[in-house]
TORTOR-455958 format. One record per residue (C-alpha): residue number from 1; x, y, z; residue in three letters. Coordinates in Angstrom, 1 decimal. Each point is the difference from the previous one (the first is absolute). Example, Ala and Ser with C-alpha at 12.3 -4.5 7.8 and 13.67 -1.06 7.14 Angstrom:
   k      x      y      z   r
   1   12.3   -4.5    7.8 ALA
   2    1.4    3.4   -0.7 SER
END
This chain:
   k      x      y      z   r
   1  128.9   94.4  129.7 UNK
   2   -0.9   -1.4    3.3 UNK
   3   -2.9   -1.8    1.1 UNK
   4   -2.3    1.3    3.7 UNK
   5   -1.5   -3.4    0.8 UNK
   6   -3.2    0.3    2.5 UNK
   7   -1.3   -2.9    2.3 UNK
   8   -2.7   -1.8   -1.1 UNK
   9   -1.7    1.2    2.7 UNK
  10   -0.2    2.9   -1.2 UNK
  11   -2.7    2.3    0.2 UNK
  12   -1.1    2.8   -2.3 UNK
  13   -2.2    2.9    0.3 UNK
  14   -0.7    3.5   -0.3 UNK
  15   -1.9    2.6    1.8 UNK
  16   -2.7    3.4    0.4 UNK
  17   -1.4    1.8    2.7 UNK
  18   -3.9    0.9    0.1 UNK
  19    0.6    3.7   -0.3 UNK
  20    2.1    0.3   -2.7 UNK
  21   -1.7   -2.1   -2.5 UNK
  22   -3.6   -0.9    1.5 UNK
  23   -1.8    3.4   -1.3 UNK
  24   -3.7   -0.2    1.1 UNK
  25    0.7    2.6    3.3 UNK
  26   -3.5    0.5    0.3 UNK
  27   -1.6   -3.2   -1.4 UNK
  28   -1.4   -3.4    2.2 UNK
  29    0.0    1.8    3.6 UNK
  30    3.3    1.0    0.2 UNK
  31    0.7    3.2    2.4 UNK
  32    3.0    2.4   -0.6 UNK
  33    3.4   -0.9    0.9 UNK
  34    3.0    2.4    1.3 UNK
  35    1.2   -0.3   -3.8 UNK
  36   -3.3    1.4   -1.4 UNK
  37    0.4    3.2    2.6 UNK
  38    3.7    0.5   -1.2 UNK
  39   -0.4   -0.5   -3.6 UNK
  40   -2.9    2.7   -0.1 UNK
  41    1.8    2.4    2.2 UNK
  42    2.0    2.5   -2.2 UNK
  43    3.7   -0.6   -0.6 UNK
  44    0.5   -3.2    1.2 UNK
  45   -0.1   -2.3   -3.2 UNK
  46    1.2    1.1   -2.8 UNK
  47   -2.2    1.1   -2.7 UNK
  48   -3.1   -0.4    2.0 UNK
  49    0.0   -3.4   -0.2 UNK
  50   -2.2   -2.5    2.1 UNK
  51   -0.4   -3.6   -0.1 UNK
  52   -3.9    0.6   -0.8 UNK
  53    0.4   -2.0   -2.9 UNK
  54    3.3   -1.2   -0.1 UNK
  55    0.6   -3.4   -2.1 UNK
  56   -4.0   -0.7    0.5 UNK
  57    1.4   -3.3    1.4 UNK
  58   -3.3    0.1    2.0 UNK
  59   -2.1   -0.6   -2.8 UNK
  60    2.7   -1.7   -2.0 UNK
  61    1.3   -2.6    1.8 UNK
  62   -0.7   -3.1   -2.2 UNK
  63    2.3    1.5   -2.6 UNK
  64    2.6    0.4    2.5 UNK
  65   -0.2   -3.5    1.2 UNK
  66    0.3   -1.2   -3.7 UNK
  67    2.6    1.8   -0.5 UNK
  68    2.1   -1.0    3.3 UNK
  69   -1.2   -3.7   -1.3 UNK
  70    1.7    0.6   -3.5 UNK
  71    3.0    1.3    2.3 UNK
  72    0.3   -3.3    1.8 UNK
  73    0.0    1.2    3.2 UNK
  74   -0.2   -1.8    3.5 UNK
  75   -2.1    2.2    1.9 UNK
  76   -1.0    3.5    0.4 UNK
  77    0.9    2.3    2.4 UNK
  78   -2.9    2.5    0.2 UNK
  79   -1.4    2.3    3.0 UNK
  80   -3.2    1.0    1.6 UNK
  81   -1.6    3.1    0.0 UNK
  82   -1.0    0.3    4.2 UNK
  83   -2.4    2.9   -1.2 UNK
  84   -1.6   -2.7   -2.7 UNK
  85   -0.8   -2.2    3.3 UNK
  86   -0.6    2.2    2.8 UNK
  87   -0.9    3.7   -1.5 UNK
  88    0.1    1.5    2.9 UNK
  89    3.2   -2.2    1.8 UNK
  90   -2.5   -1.2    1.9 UNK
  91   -3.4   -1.7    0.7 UNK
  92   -2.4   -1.8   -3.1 UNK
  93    2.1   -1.8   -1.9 UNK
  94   -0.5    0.8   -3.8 UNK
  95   -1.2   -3.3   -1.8 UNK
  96    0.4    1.6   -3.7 UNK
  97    3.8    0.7    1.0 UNK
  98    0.7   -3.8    1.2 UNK
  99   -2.0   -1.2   -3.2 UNK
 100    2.0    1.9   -2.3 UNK
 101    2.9   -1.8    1.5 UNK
 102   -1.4   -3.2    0.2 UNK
 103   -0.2    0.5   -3.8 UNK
 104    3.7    0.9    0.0 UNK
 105    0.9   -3.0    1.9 UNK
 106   -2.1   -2.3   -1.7 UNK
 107    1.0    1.2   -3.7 UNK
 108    3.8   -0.5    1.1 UNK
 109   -0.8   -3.8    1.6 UNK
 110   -1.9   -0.9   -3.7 UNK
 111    2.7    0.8   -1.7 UNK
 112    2.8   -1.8    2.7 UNK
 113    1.5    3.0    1.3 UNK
 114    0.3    0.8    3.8 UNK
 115   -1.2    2.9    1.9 UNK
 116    2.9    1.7    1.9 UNK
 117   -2.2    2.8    2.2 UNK
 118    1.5    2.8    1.4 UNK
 119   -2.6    1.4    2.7 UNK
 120    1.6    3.7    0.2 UNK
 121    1.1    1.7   -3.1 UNK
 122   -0.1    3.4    1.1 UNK
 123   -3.6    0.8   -0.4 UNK
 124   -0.8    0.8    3.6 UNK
 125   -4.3    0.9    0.0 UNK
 126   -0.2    3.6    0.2 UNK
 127   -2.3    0.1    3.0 UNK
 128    3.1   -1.7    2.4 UNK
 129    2.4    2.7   -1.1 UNK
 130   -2.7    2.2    1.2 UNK
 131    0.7   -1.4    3.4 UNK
 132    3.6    0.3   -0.2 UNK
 133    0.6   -2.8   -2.5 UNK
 134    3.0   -2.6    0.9 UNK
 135    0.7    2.2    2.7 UNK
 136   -3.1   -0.9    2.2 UNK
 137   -0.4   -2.8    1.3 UNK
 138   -3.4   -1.1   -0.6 UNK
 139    1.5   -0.4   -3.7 UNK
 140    1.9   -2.9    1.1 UNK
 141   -3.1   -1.8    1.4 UNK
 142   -1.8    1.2   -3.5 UNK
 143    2.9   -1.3   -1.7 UNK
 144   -0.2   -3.8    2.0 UNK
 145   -4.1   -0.1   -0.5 UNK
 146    0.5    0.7   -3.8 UNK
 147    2.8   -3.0   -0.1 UNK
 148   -2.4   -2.2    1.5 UNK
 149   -2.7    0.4   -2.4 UNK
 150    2.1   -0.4   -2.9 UNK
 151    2.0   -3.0    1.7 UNK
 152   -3.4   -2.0    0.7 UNK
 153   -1.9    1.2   -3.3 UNK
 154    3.0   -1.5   -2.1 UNK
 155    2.1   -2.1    2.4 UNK
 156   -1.4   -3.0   -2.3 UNK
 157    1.3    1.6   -3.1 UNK
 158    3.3    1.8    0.7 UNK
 159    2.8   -1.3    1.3 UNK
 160    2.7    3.0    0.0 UNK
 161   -0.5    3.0    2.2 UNK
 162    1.7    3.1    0.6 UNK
 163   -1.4    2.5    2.4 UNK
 164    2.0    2.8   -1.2 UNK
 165    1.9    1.5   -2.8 UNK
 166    2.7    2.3    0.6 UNK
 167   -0.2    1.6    3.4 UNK
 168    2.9    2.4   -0.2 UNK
 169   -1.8    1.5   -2.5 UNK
 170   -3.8   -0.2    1.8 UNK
 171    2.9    1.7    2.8 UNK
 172    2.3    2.1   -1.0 UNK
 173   -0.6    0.6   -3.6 UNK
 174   -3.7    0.9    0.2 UNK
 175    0.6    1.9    4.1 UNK
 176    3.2    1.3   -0.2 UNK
 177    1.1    0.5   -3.4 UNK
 178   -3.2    0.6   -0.8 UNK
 179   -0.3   -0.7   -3.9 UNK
 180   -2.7   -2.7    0.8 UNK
 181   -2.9    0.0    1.3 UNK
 182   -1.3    1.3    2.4 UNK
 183    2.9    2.6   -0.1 UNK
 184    1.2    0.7    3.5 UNK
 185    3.7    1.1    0.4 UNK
 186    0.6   -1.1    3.8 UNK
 187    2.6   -2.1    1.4 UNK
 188   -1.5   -0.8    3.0 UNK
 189   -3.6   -1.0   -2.2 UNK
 190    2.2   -2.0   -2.2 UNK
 191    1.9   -2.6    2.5 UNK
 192   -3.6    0.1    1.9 UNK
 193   -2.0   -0.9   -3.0 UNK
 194    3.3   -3.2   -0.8 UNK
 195   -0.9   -1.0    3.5 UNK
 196   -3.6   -0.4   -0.4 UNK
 197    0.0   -1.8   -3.0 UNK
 198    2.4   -2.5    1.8 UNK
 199   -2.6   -0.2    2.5 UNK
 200   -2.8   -0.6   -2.5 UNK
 201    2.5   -2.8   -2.3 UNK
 202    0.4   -1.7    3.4 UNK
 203   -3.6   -0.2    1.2 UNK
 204   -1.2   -1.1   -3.7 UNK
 205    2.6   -2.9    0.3 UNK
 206   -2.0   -1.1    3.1 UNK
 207   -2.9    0.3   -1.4 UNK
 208    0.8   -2.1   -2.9 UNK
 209    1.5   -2.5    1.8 UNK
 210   -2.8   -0.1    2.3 UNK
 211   -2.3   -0.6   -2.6 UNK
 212    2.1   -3.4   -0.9 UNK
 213    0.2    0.7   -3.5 UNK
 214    1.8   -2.0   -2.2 UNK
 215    1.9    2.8   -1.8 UNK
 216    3.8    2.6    0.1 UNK
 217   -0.1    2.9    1.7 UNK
 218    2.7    3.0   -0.2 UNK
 219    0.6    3.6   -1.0 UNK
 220    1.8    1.8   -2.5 UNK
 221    2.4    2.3    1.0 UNK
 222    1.9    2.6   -2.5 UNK
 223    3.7   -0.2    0.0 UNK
 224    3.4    1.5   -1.1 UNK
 225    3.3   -0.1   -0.1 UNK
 226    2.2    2.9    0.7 UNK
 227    4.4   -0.8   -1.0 UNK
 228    2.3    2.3    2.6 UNK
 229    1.4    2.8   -2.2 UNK
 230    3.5   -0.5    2.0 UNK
 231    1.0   -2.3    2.5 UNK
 232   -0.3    3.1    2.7 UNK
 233   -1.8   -1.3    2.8 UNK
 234   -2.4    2.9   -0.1 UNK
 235   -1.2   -0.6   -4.2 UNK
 236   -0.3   -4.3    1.6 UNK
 237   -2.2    1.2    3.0 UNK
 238   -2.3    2.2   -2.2 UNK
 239    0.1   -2.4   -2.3 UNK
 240   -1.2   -2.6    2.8 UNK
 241   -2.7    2.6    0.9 UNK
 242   -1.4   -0.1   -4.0 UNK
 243    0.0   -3.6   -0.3 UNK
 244   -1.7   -0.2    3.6 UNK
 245   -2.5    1.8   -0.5 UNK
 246   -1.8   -2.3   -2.6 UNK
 247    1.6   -3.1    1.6 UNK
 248    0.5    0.0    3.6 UNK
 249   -2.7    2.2    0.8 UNK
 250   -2.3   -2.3   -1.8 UNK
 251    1.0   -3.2    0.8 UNK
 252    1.6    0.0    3.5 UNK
 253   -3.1    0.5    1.9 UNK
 254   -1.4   -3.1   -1.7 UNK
 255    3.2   -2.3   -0.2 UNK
 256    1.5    1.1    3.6 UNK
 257   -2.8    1.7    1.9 UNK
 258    1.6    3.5    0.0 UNK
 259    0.9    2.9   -1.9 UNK
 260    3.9    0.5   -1.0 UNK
 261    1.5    1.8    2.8 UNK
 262    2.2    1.7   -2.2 UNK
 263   -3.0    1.7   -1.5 UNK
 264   -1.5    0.4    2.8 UNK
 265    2.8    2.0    1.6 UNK
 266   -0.1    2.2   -3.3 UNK
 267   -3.5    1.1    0.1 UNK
 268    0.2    0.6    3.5 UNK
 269    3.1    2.7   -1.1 UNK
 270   -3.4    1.6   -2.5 UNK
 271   -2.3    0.0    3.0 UNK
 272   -2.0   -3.1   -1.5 UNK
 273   -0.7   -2.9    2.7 UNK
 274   -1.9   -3.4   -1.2 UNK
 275   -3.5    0.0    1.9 UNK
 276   -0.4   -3.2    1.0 UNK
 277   -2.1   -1.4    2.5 UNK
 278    0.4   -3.0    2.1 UNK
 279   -0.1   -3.1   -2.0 UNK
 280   -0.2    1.3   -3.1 UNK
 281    3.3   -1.7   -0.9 UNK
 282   -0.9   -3.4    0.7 UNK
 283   -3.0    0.5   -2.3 UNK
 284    2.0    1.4   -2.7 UNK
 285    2.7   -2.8    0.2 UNK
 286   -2.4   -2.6   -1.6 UNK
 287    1.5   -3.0   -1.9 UNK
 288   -0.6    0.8   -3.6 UNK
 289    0.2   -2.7   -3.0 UNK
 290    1.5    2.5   -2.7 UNK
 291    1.6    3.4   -0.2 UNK
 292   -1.1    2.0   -3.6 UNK
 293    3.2    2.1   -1.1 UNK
 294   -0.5    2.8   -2.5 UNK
 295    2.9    1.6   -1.3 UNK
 296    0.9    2.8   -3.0 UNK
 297    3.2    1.4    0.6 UNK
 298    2.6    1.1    2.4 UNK
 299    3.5    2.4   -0.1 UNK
 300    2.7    1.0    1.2 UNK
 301    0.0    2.5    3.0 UNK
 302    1.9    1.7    3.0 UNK
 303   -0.6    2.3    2.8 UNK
 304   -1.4    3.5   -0.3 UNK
 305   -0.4    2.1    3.7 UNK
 306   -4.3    0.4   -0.2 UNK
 307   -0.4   -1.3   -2.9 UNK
 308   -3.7   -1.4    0.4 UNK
 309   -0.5   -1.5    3.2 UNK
 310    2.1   -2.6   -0.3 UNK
 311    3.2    2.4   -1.0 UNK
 312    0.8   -1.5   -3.5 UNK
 313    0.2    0.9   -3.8 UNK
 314    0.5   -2.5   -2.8 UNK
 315    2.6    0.4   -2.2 UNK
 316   -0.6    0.0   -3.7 UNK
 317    2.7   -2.6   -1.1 UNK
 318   -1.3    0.3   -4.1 UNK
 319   -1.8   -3.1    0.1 UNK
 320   -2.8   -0.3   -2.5 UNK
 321   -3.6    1.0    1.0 UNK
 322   -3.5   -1.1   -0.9 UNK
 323   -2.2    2.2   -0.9 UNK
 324   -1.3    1.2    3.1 UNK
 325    3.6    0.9    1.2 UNK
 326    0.6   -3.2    1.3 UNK
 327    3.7   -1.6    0.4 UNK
 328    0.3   -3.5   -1.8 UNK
 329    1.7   -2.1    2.6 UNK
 330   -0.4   -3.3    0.4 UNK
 331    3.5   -0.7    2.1 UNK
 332   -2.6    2.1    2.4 UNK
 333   -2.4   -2.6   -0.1 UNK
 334    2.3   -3.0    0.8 UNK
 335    1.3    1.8    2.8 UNK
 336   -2.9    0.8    1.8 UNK
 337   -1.7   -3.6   -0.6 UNK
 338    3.6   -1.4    1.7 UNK
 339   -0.6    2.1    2.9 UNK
 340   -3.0   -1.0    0.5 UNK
 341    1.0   -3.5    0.1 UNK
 342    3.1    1.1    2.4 UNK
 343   -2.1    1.6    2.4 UNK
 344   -3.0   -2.0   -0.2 UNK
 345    0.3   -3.7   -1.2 UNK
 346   -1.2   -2.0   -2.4 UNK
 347   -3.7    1.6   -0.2 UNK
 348   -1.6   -0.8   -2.8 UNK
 349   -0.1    2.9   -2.9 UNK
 350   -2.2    1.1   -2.6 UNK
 351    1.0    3.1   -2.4 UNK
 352   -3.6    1.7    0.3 UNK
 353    1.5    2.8   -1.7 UNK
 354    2.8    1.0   -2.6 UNK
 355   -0.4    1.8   -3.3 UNK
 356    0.9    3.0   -2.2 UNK
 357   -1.4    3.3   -1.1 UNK
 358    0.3    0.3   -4.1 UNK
 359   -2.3    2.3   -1.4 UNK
 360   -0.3   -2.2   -3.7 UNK
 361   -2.5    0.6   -2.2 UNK
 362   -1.1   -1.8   -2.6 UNK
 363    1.3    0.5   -3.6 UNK
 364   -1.5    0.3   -3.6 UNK
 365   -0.1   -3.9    0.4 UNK
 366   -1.7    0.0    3.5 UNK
 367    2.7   -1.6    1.5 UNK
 368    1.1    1.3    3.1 UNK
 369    4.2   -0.7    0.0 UNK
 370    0.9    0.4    3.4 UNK
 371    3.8   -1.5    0.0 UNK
 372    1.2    1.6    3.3 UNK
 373   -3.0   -1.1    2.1 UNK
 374    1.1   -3.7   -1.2 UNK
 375    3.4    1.2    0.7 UNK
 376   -0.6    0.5    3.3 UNK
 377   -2.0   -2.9    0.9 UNK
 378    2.9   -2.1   -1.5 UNK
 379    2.4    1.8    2.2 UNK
 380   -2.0   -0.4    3.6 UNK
 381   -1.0   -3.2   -1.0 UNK
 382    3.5   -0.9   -0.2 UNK
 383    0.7    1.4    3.3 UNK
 384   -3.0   -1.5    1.8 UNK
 385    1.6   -3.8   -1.7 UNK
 386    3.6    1.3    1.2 UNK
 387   -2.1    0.3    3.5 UNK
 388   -2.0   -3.1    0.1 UNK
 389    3.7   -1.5   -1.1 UNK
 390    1.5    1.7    3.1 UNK
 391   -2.9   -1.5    2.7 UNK
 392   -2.7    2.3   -0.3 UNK
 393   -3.3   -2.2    0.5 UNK
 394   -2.2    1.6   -3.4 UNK
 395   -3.3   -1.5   -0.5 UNK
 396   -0.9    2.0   -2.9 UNK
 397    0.2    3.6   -1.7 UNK
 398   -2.5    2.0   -0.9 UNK
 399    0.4    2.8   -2.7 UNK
 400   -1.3    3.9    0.5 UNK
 401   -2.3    0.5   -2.1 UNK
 402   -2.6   -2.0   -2.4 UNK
 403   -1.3    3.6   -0.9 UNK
 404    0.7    3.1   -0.7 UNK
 405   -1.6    1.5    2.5 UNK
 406   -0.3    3.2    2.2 UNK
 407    3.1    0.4    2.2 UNK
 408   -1.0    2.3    2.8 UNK
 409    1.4    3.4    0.0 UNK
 410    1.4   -0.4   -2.9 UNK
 411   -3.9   -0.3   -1.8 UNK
 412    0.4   -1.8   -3.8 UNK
 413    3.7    1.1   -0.6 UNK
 414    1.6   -2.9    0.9 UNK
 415   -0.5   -3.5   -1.5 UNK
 416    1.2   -3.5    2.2 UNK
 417   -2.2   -2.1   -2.2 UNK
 418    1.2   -2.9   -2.1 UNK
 419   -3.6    0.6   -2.1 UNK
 420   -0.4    3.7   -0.9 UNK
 421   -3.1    1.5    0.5 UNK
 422   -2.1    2.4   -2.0 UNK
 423   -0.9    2.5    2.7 UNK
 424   -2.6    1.7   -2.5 UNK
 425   -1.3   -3.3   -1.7 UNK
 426    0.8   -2.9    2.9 UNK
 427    1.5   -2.1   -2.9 UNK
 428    2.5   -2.0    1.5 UNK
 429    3.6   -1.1   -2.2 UNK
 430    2.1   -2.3    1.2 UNK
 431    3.6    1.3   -0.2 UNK
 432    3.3   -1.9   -0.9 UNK
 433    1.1   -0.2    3.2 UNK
 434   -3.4   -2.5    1.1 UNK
 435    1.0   -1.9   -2.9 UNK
 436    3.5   -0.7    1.2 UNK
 437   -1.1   -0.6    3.5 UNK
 438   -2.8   -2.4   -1.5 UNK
 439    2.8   -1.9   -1.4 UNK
 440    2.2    0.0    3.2 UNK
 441   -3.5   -1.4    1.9 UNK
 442    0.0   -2.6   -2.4 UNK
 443    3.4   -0.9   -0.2 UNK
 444    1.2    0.7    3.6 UNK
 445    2.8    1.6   -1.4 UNK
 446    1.4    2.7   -2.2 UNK
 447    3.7    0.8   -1.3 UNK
 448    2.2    3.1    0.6 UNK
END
């Protein structure tokens, strides 16, 4: 038996997003979102399903908050529904949307946990996509107007900010994959759509800092790690390309003021060019206090000639999978979290993100045994200590999900919470797995 040891520094938490558990799509003033267009539109989410009512978080929150209390938590990461402040993107602000937060925030400061607010979970207000969504423009300067209302309506209570969550997947997943919302399948939308949101990070950075608040600002990019299938220089380059793709890509233009060249050069092979436009670098490179990780899994790959656009195939080495397909592996995450470090310094992390799909129900008991989520936090958490132990600068980790909740595409069929949720009844359980990360807040450690 070995003992993972944390710093007493330490901070806990755990985290949601306003579609996927805030129900209420059509309650307090809030206009449709890009989510509520692709849910309703056949054949995108499976089943049918929408997050009309989701968790009911919206009406609900209290018991969440006494149940993240029971948890022990340090603060909550939590998002912002744009279309819950500005229906339209744009003009009257919505005062039923920021009081609902202001309940939120309020509810979490009573009972001595901190807000963590993401501005940009995904749920772009329908009427911008209208215009051409992330790829106009005039969404950027919808984006920075909405930042400033929320920074200066509850600068004085939050103190941790993150403008956006996951932009490869705002990008590519949702504009060139196309399994997201709003379903495009266009290179040249995708990488102009990552370059936007750059923009729109940057310029929200300025803005809070212009506002002199006293307060953390960063975003929270999605990451992997892909492991060379041979030592051929052809399965390390692609390999390079996967891993870049979340990391460089995302983090260049803020760190060094420009995108990685050897992506850059790639694209250019696919007909894709960056559009940028005199200084939008410098306002992109803006000295952030934080950088949000999220991380699930990772694999083993190599090169495959046109093979997506980036012209590789993972290799399906046998490890074991959660159930959404996932691989478990954690040597992915302390990989990735050391290059980081490597490339970029010191910069201060929190784990905004990492968690497991297990679709546990309850028994004849009502207990809800859920082993191999705690599994699997007990084996990242022990590669995010190996990490911190190896010079990566972690603040804090933040566990996917509080709730059962609905996961996109994939509607009600996958479950990341560590409290399952009745979907037909809203009853909440809390599952094994938050008792043993209870215990682990508590203690500051675990054993393996």
């Amino acid at each position: 038996m070995a003992i993972i040891q944390f710093p007493e520094n330490m901070k806990w938490g755990t985290a949601t997003a306003s579609y996927q558990i805030e129900g209420a799509t059509n309650e307090g003033g809030r206009g449709p979102s890009i989510w509520d267009t692709f849910s309703a539109t056949p054949g995108r989410v499976l089943n049918g399903d929408s997050g009309e009512i989701a968790c009911d978080s919206y009406h609900r929150y209290e018991e969440d908050v006494a149940i993240m209390k029971d948890l022990g938590i340090d603060f909550y990461r939590f998002s912002v529904a744009w279309p819950r402040i500005f229906p339209t993107g744009t003009g009257e602000v919505n005062q039923e949307g920021l009081n609902y937060y202001h309940r939120l925030v309020d509810s979490l400061l009573e009972n001595g946990i901190e807000p963590m607010v993401t501005l940009y979970h995904w749920d772009l207000p329908q009427a911008l996509q209208d215009k051409g969504g992330w790829d106009n423009r005039e969404t950027i300067d919808a984006f920075v107007t909405y930042s400033e209302v929320m920074f200066k309506e509850f600068g004085s209570k939050v103190k941790k900010w993150i403008t956006f969550n996951e932009p490869w997947c705002v990008s590519f997943l949702s504009n060139f994959i196309g399994v997201h919302a709003p379903g495009n399948r266009d290179l040249q939308l995708a990488v102009n759509i990552a370059h936007h949101l750059h923009v729109a990070h940057g310029r929200s950075v300025q803005k809070f800092r212009a506002l002199g608040l006293d307060g953390e600002i960063g975003f929270a990019p999605n990451t992997t790690w892909l492991e060379p299938f041979s030592n051929k220089q052809e399965d390390i380059d692609a390999c390079r390309r996967g891993v870049g793709e979340f990391v460089e890509w995302f983090f260049d233009p803020v760190f060094k003021g420009s995108y990685p060249q050897f992506l850059v050069d790639w694209y250019a092979t696919k007909g894709v060019t960056v559009p940028i436009l005199d200084g939008d670098m410098k306002e992109i490179q803006q000295p952030i206090d934080f950088v949000g990780i999220n991380y699930y899994t990772g694999s083993v790959a190599r090169y495959k000639e046109n093979h997506g656009n980036l012209d590789i195939e993972e290799v399906d080495m046998g490890y074991e999978k959660t159930d959404i397909g996932w691989n478990i592996y954690p040597e992915g995450f302390y990989n990735v979290l050391t290059y980081i470090t490597e490339q970029y310094g010191e910069v201060p992390i929190y784990i905004t993100e990492n968690g497991s799909c297990y679709n546990d129900e309850p028994g004849l008991d009502g207990r809800v045994r859920d082993d191999r989520r705690t599994n699997y936090l007990k084996q990242h958490l022990t590669a995010l200590k190996r990490s911190m132990d190896s010079g990566v600068n972690i603040k804090g980790y933040i566990t996917w999900s509080l709730l059962d909740n609905f996961e996109w595409a994939e509607g009600y069929s996958k479950r990341f919470g560590i409290v399952f949720v009745n979907y037909r009844t809203l009853e909440r359980i809390k599952k094994d797995s938050f008792y043993w990360y209870k215990q682990t807040i508590r203690n500051n450690w675990f054993d393996v």
